[in-house]
C-alpha positions in Angstrom: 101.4 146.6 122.4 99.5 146.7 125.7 100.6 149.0 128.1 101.1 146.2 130.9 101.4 142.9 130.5 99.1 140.1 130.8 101.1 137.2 132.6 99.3 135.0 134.7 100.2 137.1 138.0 98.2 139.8 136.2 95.7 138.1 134.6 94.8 135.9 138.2 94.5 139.5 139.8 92.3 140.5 136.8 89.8 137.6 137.7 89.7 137.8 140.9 89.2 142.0 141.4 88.0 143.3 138.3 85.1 140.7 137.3 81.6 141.9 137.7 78.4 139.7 138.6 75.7 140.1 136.3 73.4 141.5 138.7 75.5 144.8 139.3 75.6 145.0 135.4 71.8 145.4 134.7 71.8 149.1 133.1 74.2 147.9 131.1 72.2 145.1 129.7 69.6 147.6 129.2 71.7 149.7 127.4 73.7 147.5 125.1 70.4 145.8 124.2 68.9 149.2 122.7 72.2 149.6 120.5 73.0 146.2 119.8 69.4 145.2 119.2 70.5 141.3 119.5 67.7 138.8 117.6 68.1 135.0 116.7 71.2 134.0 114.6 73.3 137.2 115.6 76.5 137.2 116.3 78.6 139.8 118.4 82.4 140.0 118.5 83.8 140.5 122.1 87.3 141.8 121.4 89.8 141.5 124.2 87.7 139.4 125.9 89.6 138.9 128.6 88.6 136.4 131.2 85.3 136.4 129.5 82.9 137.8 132.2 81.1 140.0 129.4 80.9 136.8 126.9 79.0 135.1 129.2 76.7 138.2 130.3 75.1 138.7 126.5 75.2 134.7 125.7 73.1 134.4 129.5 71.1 137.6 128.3 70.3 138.0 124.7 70.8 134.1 123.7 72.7 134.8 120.8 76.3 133.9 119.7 79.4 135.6 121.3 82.7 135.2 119.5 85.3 135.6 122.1 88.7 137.0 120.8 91.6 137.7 123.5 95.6 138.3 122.5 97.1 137.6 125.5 97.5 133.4 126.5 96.9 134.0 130.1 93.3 135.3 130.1 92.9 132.7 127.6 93.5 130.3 129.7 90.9 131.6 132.6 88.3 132.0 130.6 85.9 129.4 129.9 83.8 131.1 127.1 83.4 129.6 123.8 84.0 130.0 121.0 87.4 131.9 121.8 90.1 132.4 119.2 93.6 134.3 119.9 93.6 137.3 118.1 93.5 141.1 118.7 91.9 144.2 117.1 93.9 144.7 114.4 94.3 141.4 112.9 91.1 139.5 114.0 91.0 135.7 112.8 87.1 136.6 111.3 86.1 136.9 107.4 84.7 139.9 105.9 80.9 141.1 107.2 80.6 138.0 109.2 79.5 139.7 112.6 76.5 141.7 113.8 78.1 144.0 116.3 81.5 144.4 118.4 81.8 144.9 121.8 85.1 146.4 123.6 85.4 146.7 127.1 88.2 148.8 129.1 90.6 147.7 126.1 91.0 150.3 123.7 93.6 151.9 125.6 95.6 148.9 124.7 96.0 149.3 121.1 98.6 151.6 119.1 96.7 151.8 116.2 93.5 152.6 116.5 92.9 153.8 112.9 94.2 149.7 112.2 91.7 148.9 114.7 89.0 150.6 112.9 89.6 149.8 110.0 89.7 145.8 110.9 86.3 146.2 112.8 85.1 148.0 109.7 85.9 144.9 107.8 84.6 141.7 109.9 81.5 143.9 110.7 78.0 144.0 108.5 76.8 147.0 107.5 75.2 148.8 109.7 76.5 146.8 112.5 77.0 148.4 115.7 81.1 148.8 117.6 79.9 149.4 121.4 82.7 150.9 123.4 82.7 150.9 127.5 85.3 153.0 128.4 86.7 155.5 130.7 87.9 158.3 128.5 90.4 161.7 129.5 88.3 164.2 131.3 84.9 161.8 132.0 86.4 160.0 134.7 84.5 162.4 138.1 82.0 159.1 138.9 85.0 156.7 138.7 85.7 155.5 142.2 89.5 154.5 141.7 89.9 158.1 140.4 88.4 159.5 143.9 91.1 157.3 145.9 94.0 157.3 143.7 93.8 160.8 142.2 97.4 160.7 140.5 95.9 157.5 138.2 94.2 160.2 136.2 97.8 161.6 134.4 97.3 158.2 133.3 94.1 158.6 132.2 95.1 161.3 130.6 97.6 159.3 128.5 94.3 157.1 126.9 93.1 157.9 123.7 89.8 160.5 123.9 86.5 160.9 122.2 87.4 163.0 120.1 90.5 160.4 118.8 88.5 157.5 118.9 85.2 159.2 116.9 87.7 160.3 114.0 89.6 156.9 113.6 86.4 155.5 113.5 85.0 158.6 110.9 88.0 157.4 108.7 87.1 153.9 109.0 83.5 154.5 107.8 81.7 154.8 110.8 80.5 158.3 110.7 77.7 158.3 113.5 78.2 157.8 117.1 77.1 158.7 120.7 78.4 158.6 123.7 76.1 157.7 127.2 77.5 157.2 130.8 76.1 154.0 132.0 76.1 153.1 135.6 77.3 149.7 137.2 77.8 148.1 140.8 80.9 147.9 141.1 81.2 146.7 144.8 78.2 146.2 147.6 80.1 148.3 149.6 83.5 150.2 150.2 84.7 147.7 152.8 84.3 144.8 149.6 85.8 147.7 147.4 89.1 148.0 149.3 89.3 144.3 150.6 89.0 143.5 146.4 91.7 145.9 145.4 94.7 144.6 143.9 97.2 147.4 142.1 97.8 144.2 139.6 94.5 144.2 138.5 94.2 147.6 137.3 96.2 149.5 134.3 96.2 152.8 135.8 97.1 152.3 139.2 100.2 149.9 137.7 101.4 152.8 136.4 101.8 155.3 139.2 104.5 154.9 141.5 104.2 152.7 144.5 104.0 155.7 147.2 101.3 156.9 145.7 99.5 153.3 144.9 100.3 153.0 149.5 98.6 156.6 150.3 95.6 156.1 147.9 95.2 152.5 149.9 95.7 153.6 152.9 92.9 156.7 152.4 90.2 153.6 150.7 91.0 151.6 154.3 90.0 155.2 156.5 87.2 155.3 154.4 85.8 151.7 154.1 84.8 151.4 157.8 82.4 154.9 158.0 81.4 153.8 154.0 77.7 153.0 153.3 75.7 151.1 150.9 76.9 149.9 147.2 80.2 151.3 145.3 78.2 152.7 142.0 80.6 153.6 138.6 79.4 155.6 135.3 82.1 154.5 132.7 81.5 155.5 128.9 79.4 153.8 126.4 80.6 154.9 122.5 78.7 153.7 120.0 79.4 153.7 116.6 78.1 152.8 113.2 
C-alpha cells in the first residue's frame, strides 16, 4: 500500500508541482542512456508511471517503446502516455522476459514488498536487462532542496527503504551487480518559481509532517525566494541494477 493516497486532489497537485520539463532533465538523459543503452525495437517498463512526464521523456529521447504501468486511477487518468496498463510492481500485467529495462522514479518508497517487487521485475525483465532506480535514499538526501526547507521531512526519509535494503532484495532476486550515481536535475529556474510551485499535496514527505512544521518550512522558502538567485539544482539517486 502507498503511504498516501493518490485521489485526484493529490494526483492534480502531483501534475501541476512535481512535473519536470525535459530541458532541466538533460544529465539525466545522459545518464540513463549509458545504463539503459536504448537501440531500435527496445522496450522499457516505466513502473508507477504516474502522470507520465518520464514516459514521454525516453519515447521523445531514445525513440523506443515505453510501457507505462501506474496503480492508482487518478494519475491514470492525467496521463496521456501510451501504452498504459493498471498495474503495480508486484503484479505487473507483462509476460516473462518481455522488456529490456525498468525504470522507477521516486516510487519505491511506495511498495511493502520489495523482495515481491524484485522478484516480479526479475521475471518481465531479459537477461541482462537493466532496473534504473531515481531515488532519494536515508542519509543521501544533503543536495535535496525540500530537505534544506523542511528539515523535519527527513524522519520521513528516514522511514524509506535504503541502499543497502534495496541492493539485497534485488541480490535475492538475481540481480547481483549494481551502482549507485547522484545525478543532477533543474528542478525550478529559481527559488521564487520553487516556492510559488509548492504544494504540501504534491509531495510524500512533507504530507507526512505535521502541518506547523509544513507553515514554518513555507514560511522560511518565502524569506528566501526574494534574495534567491539563479536555478533550484537537485542530485537525487540513480541505482542501477542488473
Amino acid at each position: 500500500m502507498a503511504l498516501i493516497s493518490y485521489d485526484d486532489t493529490n494526483a492534480a497537485a502531483f501534475a501541476a508541482g512535481r512535473e519536470l520539463g525535459w530541458d532541466g532533465l538533460h544529465r539525466w538523459r545522459y545518464a540513463v542512456q549509458q545504463h539503459l543503452r536504448p537501440r531500435a525495437g527496445s522496450t522499457l517498463l516505466d513502473v508507477g508511471a504516474g502522470t507520465g512526464t518520464w514516459a514521454g521523456a525516453f519515447t521523445e529521447w531514445y525513440d523506443i517503446r515505453v510501457l507505462a504501468v501506474e496503480p492508482a486511477a487518478a494519475m491514470r487518468d492525467r496521463c496521456p502516455h501510451r501504452p498504459l496498463l493498471a498495474g503495480d510492481a508486484t503484479a505487473l500485467p507483462l509476460t516473462t522476459s518481455s522488456v529490456d529495462g525498468a525504470w522507477l522514479s521516486t516510487m519505491i518508497h511506495h511498495v511493502a514488498d520489495l523482495d515481491a517487487m524484485a522478484r516480479e521485475l526479475r521475471r518481465v525483465l531479459r537477461p541482462g536487462a537493466p532496473v534504473l532506480i531515481r531515488s532519494p535514499f536515508p542519509g543521501r538526501h544533503q543536495r535535496i532542496t525540500l530537505f534544506h526547507w523542511f528539515p523535519e521531512a527527513v524522519r520521513v526519509l528516514a522511514t524509506y527503504p535504503g541502499l543497502a535494503r534495496v541492493r539485497a532484495a534485488f541480490a535475492r532476486a538475481g540481480f547481483p551487480v549494481s551502482t549507485v550515481e547522484p545525478v543532477a536535475q533543474t528542478t525550478a529556474g529559481s527559488l521564487a518559481e520553487y516556492a510559488e510551485r509548492m504544494d504540501r499535496r504534491a509531495h510524500t514527505p512533507l504530507q507526512l509532517i505535521t502541518d506547523d512544521e509544513y507553515a514554518a518550512g513555507m514560511a522560511r522558502l518565502r524569506a528566501a525566494a526574494g534574495t534567491g538567485h539563479g536555478p533550484v539544482v537537485d542530485h537525487l539517486d540513480l541505482l542501477v541494477l542488473r
